[in-house]
Structures are given as structure tokens and as C-alpha cells.
NULOLO-108601 format. One line per 2 residues: their letters; for each residue x, z, y of C-alpha. Coordinates in steps of 0.02 Angstrom, whole numbers. Example, Ala and Ser with C-alpha at 12.3 -4.5 7.8 and 13.67 -1.06 7.14 Angstrom:
<kolvos>
AS	615 390 -225 ~ 684 357 -53
</kolvos>
This chain:
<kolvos>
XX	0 0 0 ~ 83 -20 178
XX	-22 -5 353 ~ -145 120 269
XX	-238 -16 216 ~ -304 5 30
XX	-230 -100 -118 ~ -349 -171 -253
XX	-293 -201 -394 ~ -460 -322 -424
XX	-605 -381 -355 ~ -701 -263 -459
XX	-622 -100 -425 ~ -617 -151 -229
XX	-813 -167 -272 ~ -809 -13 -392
XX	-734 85 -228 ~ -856 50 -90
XX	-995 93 -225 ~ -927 246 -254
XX	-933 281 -71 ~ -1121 218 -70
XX	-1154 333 -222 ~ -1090 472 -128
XX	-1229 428 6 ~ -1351 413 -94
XX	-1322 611 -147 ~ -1352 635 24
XX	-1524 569 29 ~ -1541 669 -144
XX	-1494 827 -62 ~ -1642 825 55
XX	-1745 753 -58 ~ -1772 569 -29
XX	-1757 434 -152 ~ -1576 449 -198
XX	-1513 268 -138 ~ -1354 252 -28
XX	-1267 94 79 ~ -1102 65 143
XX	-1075 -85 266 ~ -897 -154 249
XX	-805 -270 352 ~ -636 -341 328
XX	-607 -181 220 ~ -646 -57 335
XX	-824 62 305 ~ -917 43 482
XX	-1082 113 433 ~ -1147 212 296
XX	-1340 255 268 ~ -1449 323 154
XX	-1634 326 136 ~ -1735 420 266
XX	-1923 372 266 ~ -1997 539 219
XX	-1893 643 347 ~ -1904 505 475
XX	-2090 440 452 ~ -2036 275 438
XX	-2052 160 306 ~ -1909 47 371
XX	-1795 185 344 ~ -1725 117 192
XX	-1539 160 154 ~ -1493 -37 168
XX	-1578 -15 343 ~ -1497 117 400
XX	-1334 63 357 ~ -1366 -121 452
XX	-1417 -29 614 ~ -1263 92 612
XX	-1138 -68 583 ~ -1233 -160 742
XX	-1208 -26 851 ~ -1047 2 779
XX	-979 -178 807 ~ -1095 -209 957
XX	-1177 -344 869 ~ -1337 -374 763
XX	-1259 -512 675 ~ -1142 -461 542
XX	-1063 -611 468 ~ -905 -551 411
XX	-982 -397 339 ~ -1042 -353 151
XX	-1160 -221 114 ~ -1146 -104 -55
XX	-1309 -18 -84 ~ -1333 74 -267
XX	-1522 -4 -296 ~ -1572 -196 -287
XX	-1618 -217 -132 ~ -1821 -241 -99
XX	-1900 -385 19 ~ -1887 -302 168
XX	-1709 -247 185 ~ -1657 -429 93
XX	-1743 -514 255 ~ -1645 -383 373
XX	-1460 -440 276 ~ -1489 -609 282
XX	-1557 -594 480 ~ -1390 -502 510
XX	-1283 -639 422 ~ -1240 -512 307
XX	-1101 -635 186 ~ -1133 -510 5
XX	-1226 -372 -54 ~ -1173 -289 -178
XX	-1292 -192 -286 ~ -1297 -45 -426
XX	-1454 -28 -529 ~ -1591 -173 -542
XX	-1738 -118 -474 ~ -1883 -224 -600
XX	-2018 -170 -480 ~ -1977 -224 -320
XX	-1782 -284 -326 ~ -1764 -463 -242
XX	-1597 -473 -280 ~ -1642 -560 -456
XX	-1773 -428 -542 ~ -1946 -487 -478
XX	-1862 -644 -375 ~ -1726 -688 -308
XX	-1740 -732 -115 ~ -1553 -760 -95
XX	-1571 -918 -202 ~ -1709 -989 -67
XX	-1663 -1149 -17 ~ -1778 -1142 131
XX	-1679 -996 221 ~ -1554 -1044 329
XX	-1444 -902 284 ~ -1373 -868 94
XX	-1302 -690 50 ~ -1209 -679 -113
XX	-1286 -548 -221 ~ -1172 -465 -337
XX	-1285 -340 -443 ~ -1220 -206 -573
XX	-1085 -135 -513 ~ -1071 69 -572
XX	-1240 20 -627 ~ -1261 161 -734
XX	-1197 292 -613 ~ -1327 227 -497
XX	-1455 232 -635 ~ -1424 398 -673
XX	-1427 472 -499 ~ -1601 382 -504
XX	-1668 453 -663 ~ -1606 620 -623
XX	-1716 649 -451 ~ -1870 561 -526
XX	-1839 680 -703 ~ -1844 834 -558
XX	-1994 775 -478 ~ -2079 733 -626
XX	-2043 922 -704 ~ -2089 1024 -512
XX	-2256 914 -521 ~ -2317 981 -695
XX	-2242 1153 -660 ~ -2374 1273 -643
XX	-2418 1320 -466 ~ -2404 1511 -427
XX	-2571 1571 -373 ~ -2591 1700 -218
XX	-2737 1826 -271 ~ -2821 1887 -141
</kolvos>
């Protein structure tokens, strides 16, 4: 390594690393108990945003991890457009925040666990593929899949087991 900058020692473990980092914000939204999914906007191999999803504790439904992360980076780089950027995000990424990438220029997203219910990024559809879109991110999708997964499985397993625990009852 020279210049602090980070050696890879292949495309996949650069892409392994920047997961990790998006796993890591995904515990985040875990710990305050959102749907664990984390992002990590890169650029030239520097992290400029990181985000995790928010739409309980903001009230907002765009407050997907994916968005979060894209609105950090613009501010960030004083720009909404994000060409030489690539976004990691641990769960296919759903319609909405697929539109936002590929408004932002966004050049790959890279993804951990398919999401078969609403994942765009080649689970229900693939909107990347479009030919009508003017703009084509690469999707790159199972990458520390099943630490993603797992993360996943774990906070739904939790919610499932608090929602059939019995409820204490106040007498009065």
C-alpha cells in the first residue's frame, strides 16, 4: 500500500470490503430497530456517504438506506449526479431507490441478498437491463450474500418471536 490508499488484491475483495462497511450500517439501522439494510456510496475508492434505513424513525417512506446514502454523497460532492460513484447496499435494491441511482448516474450497485419480493436488481425484474432508460447502472448482486441474509433473518426471527410473546397485562 503507499499514499494510504487501500490495495486489493481483487475485484471481489475490493467489493467484499465496502460490503462489509455497508453491513456494518445496516447494524445500525438494526440497533434502533429498522429493517436492517445498510449503503455505502464509493467514489474513486474513497467512502463519501454511508446510510442506512430510516423510514420508521423518520416518517418517511423514501428513507430507504440506498436513499440516504445518495443524498449524503450529493451534498458531500456538491452534486446530485454521481457518475463516477458506485453504491454497495446489502439488499437488492427496490424500484424506487433503482430510479434514484440511475437519476444520479450512479455507474454500479453492488448488492448482498436478493430481495424475491420487491428486488429490481434481477429478482422480480430487472430495470437496469431497460433499454428505454437513458442511463445503465451495472448491478453486481451477491456479494457477502449470506452475511446480509443473515442480518435479515435475524431481525425478522426477533420480531416474529416479540409479536407472539405474550403481552403482560396491568390489573387494575
Amino acid at each position: 500500500m503507499s499514499s494510504g490508499m487501500l490495495s486489493w488484491g481483487s475485484p471481489e475483495e475490493r467489493d467484499a470490503y465496502f460490503m462489509g462497511l455497508a453491513l456494518e450500517a445496516a447494524r445500525l439501522a438494526y440497533a434502533a430497530g429498522e429493517v436492517p439494510v445498510g449503503a455505502v456510496v464509493v467514489c474513486h475508492d474513497v467512502v463519501v456517504a454511508t446510510g442506512f434505513n430510516q423510514p420508521i424513525g423518520l416518517h418517511d417512506a423514501t428513507a430507504h438506506a440506498e436513499m440516504q446514502a445518495l443524498r449524503a454523497a450529493g451534498l458531500m460532492l456538491n452534486n446530485y449526479r454521481l457518475p463516477e460513484c458506485e453504491l454497495f447496499v446489502t439488499l437488492e435494491p427496490c424500484l424506487m431507490c433503482a430510479g434514484a441511482m440511475m437519476h444520479a448516474r450512479i455507474r454500479r450497485v453492488v448488492f448482498g441478498a436478493y430481495d424475491h419480493k420487491t428486488g429490481v436488481a434481477g429478482s422480480v425484474m430487472n430495470v437496469f437491463q431497460n433499454e428505454q432508460v437513458n442511463h445503465h447502472t451495472q448491478p453486481i448482486g451477491g456479494v457477502l450474500a449470506d452475511e446480509a441474509r443473515a442480518v435479515l433473518q435475524q431481525f425478522f426471527k426477533e420480531r416474529r418471536v416479540a409479536k407472539k410473546a405474550p403481552k403482560d397485562q396491568v390489573e387494575l
